[in-house]
N, C-alpha and C positions, 0 to 999 in steps of 0.2 A: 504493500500500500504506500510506505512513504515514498516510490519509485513515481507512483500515478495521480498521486493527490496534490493539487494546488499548493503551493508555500506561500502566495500570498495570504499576508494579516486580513481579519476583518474586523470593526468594531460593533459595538451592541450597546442601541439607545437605553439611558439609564444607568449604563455602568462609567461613566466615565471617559476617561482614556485610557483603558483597559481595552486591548485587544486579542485575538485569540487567533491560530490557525488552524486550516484541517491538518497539517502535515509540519509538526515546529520541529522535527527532528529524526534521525532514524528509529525505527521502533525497538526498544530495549526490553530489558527482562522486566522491567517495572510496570509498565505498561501491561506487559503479557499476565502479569501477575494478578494485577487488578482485573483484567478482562477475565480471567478464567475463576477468580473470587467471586466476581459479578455473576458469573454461571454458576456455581458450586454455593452461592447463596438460591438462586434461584430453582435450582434441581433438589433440592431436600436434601444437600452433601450426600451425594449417591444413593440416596432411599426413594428418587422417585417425585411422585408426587404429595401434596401438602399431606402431613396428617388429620389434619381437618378435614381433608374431603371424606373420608370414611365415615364421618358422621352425617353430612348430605348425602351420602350413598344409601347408609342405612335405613334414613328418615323415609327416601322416598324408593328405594329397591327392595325393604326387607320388609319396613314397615307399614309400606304403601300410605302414608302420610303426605300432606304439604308442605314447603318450608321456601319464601321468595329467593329470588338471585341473590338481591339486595343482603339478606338477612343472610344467607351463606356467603358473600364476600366479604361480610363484617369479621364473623363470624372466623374465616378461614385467614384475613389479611393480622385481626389481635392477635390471635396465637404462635402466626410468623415472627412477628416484630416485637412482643413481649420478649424473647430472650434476650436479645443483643441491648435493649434499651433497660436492661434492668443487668443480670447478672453477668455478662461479656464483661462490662466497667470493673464490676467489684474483683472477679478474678483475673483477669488477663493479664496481670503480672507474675501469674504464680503459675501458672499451664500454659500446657502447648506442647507438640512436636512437629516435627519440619521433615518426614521423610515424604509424606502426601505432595510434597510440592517439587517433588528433585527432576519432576518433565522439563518445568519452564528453564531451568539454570542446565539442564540437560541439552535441550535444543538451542540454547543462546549463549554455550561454550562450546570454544574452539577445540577440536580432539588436537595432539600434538602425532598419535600413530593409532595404526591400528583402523579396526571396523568403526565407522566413527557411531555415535549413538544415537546420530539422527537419523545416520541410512538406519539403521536399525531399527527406530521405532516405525519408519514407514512399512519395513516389511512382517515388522513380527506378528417237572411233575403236573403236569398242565391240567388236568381235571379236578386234582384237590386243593380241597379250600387252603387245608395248611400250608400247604408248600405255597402257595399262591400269595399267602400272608406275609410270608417268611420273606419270599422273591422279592414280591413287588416293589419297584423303590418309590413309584408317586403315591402309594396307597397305604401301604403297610413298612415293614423291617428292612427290606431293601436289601439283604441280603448280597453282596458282589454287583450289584445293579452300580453303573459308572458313566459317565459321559465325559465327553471333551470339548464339549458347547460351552465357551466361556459365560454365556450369558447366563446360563443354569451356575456354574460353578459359584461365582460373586456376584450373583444378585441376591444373595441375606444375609452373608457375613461377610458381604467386601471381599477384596482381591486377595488370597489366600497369598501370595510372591509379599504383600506389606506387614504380616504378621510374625513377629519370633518365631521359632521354633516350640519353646516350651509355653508359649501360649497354645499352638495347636497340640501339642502333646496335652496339656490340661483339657482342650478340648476334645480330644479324642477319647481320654478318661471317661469324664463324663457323659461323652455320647456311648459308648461302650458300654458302663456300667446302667443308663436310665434305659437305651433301646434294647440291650441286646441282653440284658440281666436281669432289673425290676419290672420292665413290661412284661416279657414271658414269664416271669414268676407271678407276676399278678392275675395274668391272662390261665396261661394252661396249669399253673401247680396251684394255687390256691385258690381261683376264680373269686378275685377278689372284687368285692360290692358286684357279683351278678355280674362279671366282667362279659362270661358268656353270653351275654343275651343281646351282645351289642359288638359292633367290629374292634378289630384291635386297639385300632388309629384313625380318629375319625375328630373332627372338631364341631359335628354335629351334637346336638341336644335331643335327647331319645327320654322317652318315659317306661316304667317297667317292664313294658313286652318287646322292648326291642324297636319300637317304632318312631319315627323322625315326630319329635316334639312340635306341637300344632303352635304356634307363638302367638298367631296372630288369633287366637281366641280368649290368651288371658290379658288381652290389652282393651281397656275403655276408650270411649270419646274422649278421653280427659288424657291420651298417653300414661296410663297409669294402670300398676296391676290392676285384675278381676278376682278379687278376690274369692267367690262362689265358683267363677269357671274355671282359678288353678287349684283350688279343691277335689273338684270332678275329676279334674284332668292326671290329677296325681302331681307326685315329686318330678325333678327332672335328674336324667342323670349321665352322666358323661363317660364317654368311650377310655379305656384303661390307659391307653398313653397322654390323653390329654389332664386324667387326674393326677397321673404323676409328673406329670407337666407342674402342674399348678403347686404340688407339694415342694417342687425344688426353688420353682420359683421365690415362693416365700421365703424359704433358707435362703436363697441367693443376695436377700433384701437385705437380710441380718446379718448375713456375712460379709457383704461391703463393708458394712459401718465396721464391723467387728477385728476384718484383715488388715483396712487401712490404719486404724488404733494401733492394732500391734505392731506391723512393719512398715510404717510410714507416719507415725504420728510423731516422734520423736523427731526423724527429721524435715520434718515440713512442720513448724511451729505454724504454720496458718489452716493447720488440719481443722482446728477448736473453733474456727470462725464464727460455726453456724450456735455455739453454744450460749454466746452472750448476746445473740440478738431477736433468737427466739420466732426467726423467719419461719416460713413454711415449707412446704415440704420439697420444695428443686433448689432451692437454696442449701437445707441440710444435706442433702444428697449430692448434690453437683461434683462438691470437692472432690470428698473419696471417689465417686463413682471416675470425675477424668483421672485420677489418678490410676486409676484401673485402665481405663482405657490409655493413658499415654506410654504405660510399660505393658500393654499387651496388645493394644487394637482393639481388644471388647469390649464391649460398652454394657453393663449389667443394665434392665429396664428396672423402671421407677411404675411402670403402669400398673402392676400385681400390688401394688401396695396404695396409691392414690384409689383405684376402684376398690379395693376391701372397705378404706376411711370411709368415702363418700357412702358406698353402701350400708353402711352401720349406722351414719348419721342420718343420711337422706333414702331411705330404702322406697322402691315403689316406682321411680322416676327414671325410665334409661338416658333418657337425652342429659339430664343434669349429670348423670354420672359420668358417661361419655367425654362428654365437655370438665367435667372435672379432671379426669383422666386425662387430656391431649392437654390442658393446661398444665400439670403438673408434670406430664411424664415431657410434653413438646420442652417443655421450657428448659429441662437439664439438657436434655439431648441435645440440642440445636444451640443451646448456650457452648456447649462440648465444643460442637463444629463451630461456631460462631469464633470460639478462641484459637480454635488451629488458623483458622487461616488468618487473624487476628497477631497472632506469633510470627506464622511467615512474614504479612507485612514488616512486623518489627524486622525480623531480622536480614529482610530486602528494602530496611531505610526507608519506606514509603510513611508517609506522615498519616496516625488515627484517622486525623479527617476524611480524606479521600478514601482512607479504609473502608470508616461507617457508611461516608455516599454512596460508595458502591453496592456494600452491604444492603443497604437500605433499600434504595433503588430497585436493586436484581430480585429481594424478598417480593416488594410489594408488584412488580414485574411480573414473573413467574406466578404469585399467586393468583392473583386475577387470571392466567392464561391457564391456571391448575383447575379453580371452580368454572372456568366458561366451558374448558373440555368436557371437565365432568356433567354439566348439564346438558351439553348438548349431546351426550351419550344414553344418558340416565329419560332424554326426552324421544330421542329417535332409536334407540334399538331396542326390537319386542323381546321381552323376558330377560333381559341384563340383568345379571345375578341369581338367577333363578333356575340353578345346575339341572332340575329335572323337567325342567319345560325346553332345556334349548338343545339343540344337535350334538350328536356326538362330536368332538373335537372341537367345540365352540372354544373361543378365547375370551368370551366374557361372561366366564363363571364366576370372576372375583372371590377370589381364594379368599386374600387378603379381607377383604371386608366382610365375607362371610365369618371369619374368628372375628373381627372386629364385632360384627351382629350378635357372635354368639354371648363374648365378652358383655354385653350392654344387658343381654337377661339376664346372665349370674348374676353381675354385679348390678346392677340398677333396676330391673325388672322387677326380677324374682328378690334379689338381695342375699346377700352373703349367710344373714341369720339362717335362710331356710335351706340354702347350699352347706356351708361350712358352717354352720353353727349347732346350735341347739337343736332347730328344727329341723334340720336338711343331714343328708345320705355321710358327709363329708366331712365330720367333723374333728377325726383324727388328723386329718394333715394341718392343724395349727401348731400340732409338732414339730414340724417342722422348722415352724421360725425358731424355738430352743435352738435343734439343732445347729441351724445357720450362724445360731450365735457363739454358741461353745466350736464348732470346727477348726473355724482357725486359731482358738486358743488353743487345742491341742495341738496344730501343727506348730504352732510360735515353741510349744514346750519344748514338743521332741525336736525343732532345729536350734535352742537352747542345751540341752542334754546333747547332745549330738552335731557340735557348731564344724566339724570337719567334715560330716554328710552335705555336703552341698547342695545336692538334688531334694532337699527336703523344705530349704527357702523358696524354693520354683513350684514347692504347691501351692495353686490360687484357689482357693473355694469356690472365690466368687464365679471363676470362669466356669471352674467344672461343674457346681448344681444349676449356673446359667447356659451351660454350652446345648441344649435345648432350647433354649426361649423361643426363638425364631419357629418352634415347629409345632403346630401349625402355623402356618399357610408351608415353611418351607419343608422337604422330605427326605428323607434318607437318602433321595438320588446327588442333592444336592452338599448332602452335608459327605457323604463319603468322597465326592469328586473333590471338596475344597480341603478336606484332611489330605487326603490324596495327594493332589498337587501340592499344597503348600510343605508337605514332608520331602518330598520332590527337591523342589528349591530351597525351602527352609534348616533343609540339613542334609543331604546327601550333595547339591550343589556347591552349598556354601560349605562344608566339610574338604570335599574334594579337589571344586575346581571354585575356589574362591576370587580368583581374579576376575573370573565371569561373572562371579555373583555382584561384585561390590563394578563394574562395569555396567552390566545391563538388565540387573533383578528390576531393579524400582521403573526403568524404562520398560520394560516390558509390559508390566504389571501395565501403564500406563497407557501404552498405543495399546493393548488388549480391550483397555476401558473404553479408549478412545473409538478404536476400531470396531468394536460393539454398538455403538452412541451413533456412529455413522451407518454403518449397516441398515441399525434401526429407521433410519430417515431414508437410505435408499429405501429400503423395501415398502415403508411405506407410501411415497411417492411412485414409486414403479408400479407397483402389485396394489396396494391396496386399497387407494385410490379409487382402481379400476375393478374392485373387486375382485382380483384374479387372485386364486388360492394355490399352490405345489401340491399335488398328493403325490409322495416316493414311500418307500420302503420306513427310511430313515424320521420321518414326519409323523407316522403313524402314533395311537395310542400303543402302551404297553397289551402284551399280550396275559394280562391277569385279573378278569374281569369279575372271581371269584373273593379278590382279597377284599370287597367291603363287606362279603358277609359275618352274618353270626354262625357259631359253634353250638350254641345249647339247644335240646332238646328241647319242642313243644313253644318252640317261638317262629312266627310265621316267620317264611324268609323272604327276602326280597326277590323284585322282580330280577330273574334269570340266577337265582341263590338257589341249591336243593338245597332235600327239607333236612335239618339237621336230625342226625339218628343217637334215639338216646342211650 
């Protein structure tokens, strides 16, 4: 661009004698910096789009309710811009890391030999139900199920090439031990809460026979439980991987606070921040939790614990909780990313100002351009979201917003009391938050006792009873390909052929994203546009169309399920 743009000045009535050009110079890393800030505010720092739009999804796809443009652009632009205008200031001198940004200073440094790393970025038992469960990797356990579709691999825990090693080793722990140890112990050896009467893995809401929970009969005029018709209707209960979903999660909550005290409070004196001033709840969290995320890439969720509060407080009401939820859990997360790239600035010499403009800007940009899509989706295509009304292979089942929908009954619907409480099927997993708590004080002991074991400082709690979160909406397919590869590179690269690694890991990782992001736009422009669909081989559903059934005897089975034999 600075080759083709004008270098004549122009001035602008009102400012003076203040002028400006299109073109004041060559285009430097600073500039590039800001421009891809400006996008990476606007893109939900690689999560997509806004988190608020999942609540105008649900309003008007799950709940078949009202809700204006207007009232959803409000709605979706406070939630964007509450972080940076509130907690970015208070922390941003205390977090941050700088490996996310090694593209810009990648492509706008000279190689002195070698490949240089710009050419480089440019180029870089079929009939049974168990086996079936076991196999499948978008449905069930996943069993050796793998792909090399970047898009599957870091779409829900990031680019596996920017992660440590002994992060994904914590991650693998814990995916090991919840899918492939307490799920089938809950499922086949002790059929725990009726496990049988419902698929293994499912983010669906079922009532005791096994059958998909009717929602929209215990909701009133008023958006607010029916009390009489979830009486009728019975308890609601959840499929065996998603309650022990819910159980680690809670540990995971206790265990932030708990791990960053013991091995990080001492030396980060501004750990206590949150204690004297009695904020609420992304504020006390924020700390510990980026501290977590800036030595490992994960970022433990705050939403498991925001929807339990408001449900306890506010029960009855899903939209309030909801919106409780994306306010509390949006505000650490996006505070988190808000201060990485807030750091890079710093330490690319670009001055706050222009930082926050950019910030600002690109937030309130992209959001408006996040709720107009979503509307105009939600307005023209028949049965959006509605997995059993639409064609096989449809792409707008909204995985994502269906856990989002389901989340909004537990917690705001129905209410946590009659799930996890007193009244409801669930009430053993508030054990778990104990657990979460005491964990990493035993491991703080035994790397006290044992300060020559080194590998015993490298257990994170948080990662490992967190390294599920993301599932549902994401699957086994996904979380084995990102352990996968990131073991890959993470340690067998970087062990071996290290000058490769610290050369073209971070670059890679980048044109991969990059290259995805574009694709994305060719195809859509090309193909879909025009409606034109690929059907090959390779595009197909999996071949396991047995793994959402049930196992137990004397519960109807689904359409194309035999009858379970007792």
């Amino acid at each position: 661009m600075a080759k083709v743009l004008p270098t004549r000045t122009f001035g602008l009535p009102g400012f003076g004698s203040r002028e400006f050009s299109l073109n004041p110079g060559p285009f430097n890393v600073k500039e590039h910096v800001l421009i891809s800030i400006f996008a990476n505010a606007g893109a939900g720092f690689g999560g997509g789009a806004a988190y608020a739009v999942s609540i105008v999804d649900i309003i008007r796809a799950f709940y078949h309710r009202k809700i204006s443009f207007l009232a959803s652009w409000i709605l979706l632009i406070a939630t964007r811009v509450n972080p940076f205008l509130s907690l970015q200031g208070l922390l941003q001198y205390v977090l941050g890391y700088w490996w996310a940004g090694i593209l810009r200073k990648a492509l706008h440094e000279k190689d002195r030999e070698g490949f240089s790393r710009g050419k480089f970025f440019m180029i870089a038992l079929a009939s049974h139900v168990t086996a079936q469960q076991l196999g499948s990797g978008m449905r069930r356990l996943g069993l050796a199920s793998f792909t090399l579709d970047w898009s599957v691999i870091a779409s829900f825990m990031g680019s596996p090439l920017l992660t440590p090693f002994y992060a994904i080793a914590n991650t693998f722990v814990g995916y090991v031990i919840i899918i492939y140890g307490l799920t089938p112990l809950a499922y086949w050896g002790v059929n725990l809460y009726q496990a049988k009467n419902f698929p293994i893995f499912s983010s669906h809401l079922f009532n005791s026979l096994g059958q998909v929970y009717n929602v929209s009969a215990i909701v009133n005029d008023k958006f607010e439980i029916d009390m009489p018709a979830y009486e009728k209707q019975g308890h609601i209960y959840l499929s065996t991987f998603f309650v022990i979903t819910y159980g680690c999660g809670f540990a995971a909550v206790v265990a932030t606070l708990t791990h960053v005290a013991m091995f990080n409070g001492r030396s980060d004196p501004n750990a206590v921040v949150g204690s004297p001033l009695r904020p609420g709840l992304a504020l006390i969290f924020t700390l510990p939790i980026s501290i977590i995320t800036a030595t490992t890439i994960v970022t433990p969720g705050l939403n498991v614990i925001t929807e339990y509060i408001l449900g306890i407080i506010y029960p009855g009401r899903p939209i309030a909780n909801v919106c409780f939820k994306t306010y509390g859990y949006i505000s650490m997360t996006q505070a988190v990313s808000f201060l990485n790239d807030f750091k890079l600035g710093h330490y690319m010499k670009i001055p706050p100002r222009s930082m926050f403009i950019v910030q600002l800007i690109g937030t309130v940009i992209a959001g408006t351009i996040n709720v107009s899509i979503a509307w105009y989706l939600l307005t023209t295509v028949k049965n959006i979201c509605q997995d059993e009304l639409l064609p096989p292979n449809s792409p707008w089942t909204c995985p994502g917003d269906r856990v989002f929908f389901d989340a909004s009954v537990i917690w705001g619907l129905v209410g946590p009391k009659r799930i996890f409480g007193s009244l409801g099927n669930y009430g053993a997993l508030n054990w778990f938050f104990l657990g979460g708590a005491i964990g990493p004080v035993v491991v703080w002991i035994l790397h006290k006792a044992f300060p020559k074991q080194e590998w015993i400082k490298l257990i994170n709690l948080p990662v490992i009873l967190g390294a599920t979160a993301m599932m549902p909406p994401a699957t086994t397919l996904n979380f084995n390909s990102w352990i996968f590869v990131g073991t890959i590179f993470g340690f067998f690269i970087f062990r071996y052929r290290k000058w490769w690694w610290q050369r073209y890991n971070y670059v890679l990782s980048a044109a991969l994203d990059a290259g995805v992001a574009f694709m994305g736009v060719l195809l859509y422009f090309s193909l879909g546009m025009e409606e034109i669909s690929i059907s090959w081989w390779g595009s197909a559903r999996e071949h396991c169309p047995l793994a959402s059934c049930s196992t137990a005897p004397g519960i109807a089975p689904a359409d194309g399920c035999p009858v379970p034999r007792a």
